[in-house]
C-alpha positions as CSV (number, residue, x, y, z in Angstrom):
1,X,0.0,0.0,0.0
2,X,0.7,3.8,-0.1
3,X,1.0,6.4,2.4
4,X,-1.4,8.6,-0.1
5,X,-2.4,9.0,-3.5
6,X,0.7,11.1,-4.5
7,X,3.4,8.8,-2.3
8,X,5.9,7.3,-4.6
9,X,6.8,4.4,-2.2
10,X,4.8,1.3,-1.7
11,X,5.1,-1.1,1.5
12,X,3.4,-4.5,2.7
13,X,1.7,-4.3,5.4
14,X,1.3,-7.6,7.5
15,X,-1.4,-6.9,10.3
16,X,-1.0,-8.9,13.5
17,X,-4.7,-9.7,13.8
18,X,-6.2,-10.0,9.8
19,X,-9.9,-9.3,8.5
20,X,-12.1,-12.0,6.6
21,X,-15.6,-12.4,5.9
22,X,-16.4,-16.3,6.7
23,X,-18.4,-17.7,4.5
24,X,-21.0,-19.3,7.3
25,X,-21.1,-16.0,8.8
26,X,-22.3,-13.4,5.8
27,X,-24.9,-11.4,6.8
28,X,-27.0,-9.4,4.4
29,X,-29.8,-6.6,6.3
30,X,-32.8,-7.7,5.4
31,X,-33.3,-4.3,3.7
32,X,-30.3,-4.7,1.4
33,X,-31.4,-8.6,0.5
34,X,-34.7,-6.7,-0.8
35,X,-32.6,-4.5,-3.2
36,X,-30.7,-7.5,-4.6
37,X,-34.2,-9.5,-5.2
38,X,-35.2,-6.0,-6.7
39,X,-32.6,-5.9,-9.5
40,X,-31.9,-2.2,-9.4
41,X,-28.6,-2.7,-10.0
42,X,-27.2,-4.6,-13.1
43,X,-24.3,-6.2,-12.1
44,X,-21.4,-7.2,-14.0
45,X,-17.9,-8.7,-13.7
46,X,-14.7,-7.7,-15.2
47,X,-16.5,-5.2,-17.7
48,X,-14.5,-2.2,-16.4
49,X,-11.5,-3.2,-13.6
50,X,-9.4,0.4,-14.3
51,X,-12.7,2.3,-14.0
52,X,-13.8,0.7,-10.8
53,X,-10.2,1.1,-8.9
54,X,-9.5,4.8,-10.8
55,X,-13.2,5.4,-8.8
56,X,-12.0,3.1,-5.5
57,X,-8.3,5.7,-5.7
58,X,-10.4,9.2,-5.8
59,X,-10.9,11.3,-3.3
60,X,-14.8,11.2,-1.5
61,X,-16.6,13.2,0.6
62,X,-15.7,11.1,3.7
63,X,-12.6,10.1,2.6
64,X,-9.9,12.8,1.2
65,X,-6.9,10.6,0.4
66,X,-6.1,6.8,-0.6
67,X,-3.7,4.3,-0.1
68,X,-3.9,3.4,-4.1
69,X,-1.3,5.6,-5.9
70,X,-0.4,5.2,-9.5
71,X,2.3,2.6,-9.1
72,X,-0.7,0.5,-7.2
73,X,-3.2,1.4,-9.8
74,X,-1.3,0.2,-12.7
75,X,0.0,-3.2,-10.8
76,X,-3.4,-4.2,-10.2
77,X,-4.8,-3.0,-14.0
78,X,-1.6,-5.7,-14.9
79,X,-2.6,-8.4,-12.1
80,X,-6.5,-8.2,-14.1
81,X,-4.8,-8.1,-17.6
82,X,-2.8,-11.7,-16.6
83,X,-6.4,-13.1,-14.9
84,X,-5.7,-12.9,-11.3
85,X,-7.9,-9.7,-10.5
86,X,-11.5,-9.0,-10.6
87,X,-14.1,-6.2,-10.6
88,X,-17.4,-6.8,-9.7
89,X,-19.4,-3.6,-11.0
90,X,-23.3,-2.3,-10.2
91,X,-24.8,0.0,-13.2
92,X,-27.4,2.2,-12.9
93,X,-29.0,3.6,-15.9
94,X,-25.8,3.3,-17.7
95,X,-23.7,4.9,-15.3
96,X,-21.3,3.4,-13.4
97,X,-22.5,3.5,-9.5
98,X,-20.5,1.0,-7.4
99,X,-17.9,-2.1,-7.0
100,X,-15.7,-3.9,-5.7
101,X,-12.0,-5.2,-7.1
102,X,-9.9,-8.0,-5.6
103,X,-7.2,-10.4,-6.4
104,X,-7.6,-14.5,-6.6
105,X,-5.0,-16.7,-5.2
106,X,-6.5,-20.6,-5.9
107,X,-9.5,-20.4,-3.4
108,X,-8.5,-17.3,-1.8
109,X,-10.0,-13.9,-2.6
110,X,-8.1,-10.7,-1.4
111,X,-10.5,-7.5,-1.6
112,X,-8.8,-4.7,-2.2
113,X,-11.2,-1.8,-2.1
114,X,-14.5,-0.7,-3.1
115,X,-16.6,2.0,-3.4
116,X,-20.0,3.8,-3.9
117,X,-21.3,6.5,-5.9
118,X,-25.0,5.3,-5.2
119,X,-26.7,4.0,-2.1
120,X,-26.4,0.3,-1.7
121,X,-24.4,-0.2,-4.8
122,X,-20.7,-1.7,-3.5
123,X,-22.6,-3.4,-0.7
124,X,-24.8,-5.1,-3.6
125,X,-21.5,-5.7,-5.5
126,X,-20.3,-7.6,-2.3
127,X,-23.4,-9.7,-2.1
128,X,-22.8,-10.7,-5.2
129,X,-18.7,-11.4,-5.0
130,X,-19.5,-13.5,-2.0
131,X,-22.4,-15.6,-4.0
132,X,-19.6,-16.0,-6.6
133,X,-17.0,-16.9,-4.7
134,X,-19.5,-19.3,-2.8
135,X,-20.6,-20.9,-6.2
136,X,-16.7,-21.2,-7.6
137,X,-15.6,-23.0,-4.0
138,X,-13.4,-20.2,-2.5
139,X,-12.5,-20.8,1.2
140,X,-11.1,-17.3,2.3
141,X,-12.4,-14.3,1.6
142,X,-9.6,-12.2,2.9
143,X,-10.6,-8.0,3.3
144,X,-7.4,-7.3,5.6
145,X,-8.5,-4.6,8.0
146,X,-12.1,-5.0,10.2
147,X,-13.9,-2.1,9.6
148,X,-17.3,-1.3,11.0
149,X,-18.8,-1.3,7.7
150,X,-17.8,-4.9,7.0
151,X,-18.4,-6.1,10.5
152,X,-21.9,-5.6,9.5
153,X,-21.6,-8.2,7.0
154,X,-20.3,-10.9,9.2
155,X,-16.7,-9.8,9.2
156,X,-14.4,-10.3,12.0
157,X,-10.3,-10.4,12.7
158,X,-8.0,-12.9,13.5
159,X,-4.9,-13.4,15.1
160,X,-2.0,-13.7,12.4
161,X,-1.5,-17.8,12.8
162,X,-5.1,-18.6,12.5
163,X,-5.1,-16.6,8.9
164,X,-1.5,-18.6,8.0
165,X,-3.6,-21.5,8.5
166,X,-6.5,-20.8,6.7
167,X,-4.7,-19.0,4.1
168,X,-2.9,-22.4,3.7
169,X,-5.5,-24.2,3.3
170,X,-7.6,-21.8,0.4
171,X,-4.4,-22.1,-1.4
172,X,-4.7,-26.0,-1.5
173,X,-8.0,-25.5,-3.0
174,X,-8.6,-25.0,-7.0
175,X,-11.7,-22.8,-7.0
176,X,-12.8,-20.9,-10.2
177,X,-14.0,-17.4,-10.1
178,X,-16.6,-17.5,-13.5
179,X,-18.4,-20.7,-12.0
180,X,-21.7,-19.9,-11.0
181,X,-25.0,-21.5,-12.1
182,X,-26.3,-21.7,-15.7
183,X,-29.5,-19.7,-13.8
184,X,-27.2,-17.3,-12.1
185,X,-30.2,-14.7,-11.1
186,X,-32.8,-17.8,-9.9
187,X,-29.5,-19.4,-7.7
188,X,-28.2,-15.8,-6.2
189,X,-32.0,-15.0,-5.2
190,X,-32.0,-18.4,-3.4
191,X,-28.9,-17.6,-1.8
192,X,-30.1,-14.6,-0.6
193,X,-33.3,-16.4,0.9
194,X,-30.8,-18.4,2.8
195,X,-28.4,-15.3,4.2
196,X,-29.3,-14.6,7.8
């Protein structure tokens, strides 16, 4: 990561307690499952990677700097270019209001960052990565840092051995981000029946 947008350094950053989202544990508000079924978004996935983390870098309203500087931006827009990251993008009427981008790592997924221009959109866009991921038989979803906002959603740290271990074992796993259902729509709104 970078110290801001304009740093020209980048570091690693290895947390002593890590965030994930377990997969038993996702939790969509009832009100947000409602906007899924709804459909207002349409949802896509690797239809615009450098738009979604160019958007996911800017500055916001509640947020005036990044960690994502140029020498990030372009390593990641090469990381999607070789097939190892993703975007998951929500559209509405045409524009682009929301998503999400990670990287995959044989059944791990590492979200980077994701952001919203329109109410509900990147938490739609994570709904849907975690159906995905669910559907392609991921076992980590990895989002580094507990924030509030994710701990809404089920997420929760751990201690820096548990995520070797479990780390280790989503990189024994072959799991395949584009499998989902030939009825993708019919399968995510059962999936979102079953989210507590």
């Amino acid at each position: 990561m970078a110290d801001s947008r304009n740093a020209d350094d980048v570091f690693w950053v290895e947390p002593d307690f890590r965030g994930i989202i377990p997969f038993d544990r996702f939790h969509a508000p009832r009100s947000l499952r409602k906007v899924v079924r709804q459909q207002r978004f349409t949802v896509t996935v690797d239809t615009a990677f450098a738009e979604v983390i160019a958007a996911c870098a800017a500055s916001a309203p509640d947020r005036n700097n990044t960690w994502i500087n140029p020498e990030i931006e372009a390593a990641y827009i090469g990381l999607h270019r070789a097939g190892h990251a993703h975007s998951v993008e929500c559209w509405l009427n045409g524009e682009l209001a929301g998503g999400l981008y990670g990287v995959r790592l044989a059944g791990a997924f590492f979200g980077e960052s994701m952001f919203s221009r329109a109410t509900d959109a990147s938490k739609v866009a994570l709904v849907h990565l975690v159906h995905r991921l669910n559907a392609g038989g991921f076992r980590l979803l990895d989002t580094q840092f507990l924030t509030d906002h994710l701990q809404r959603f089920g997420a929760l740290k751990i201690p820096r051995e548990n995520y070797k271990r479990l780390l280790a074992e989503a990189l024994a796993v072959q799991a395949d981000f584009y499998s989902l259902p030939n009825d993708g729509e019919s399968s995510l709104a059962q999936s979102i029946t079953q989210m507590s």
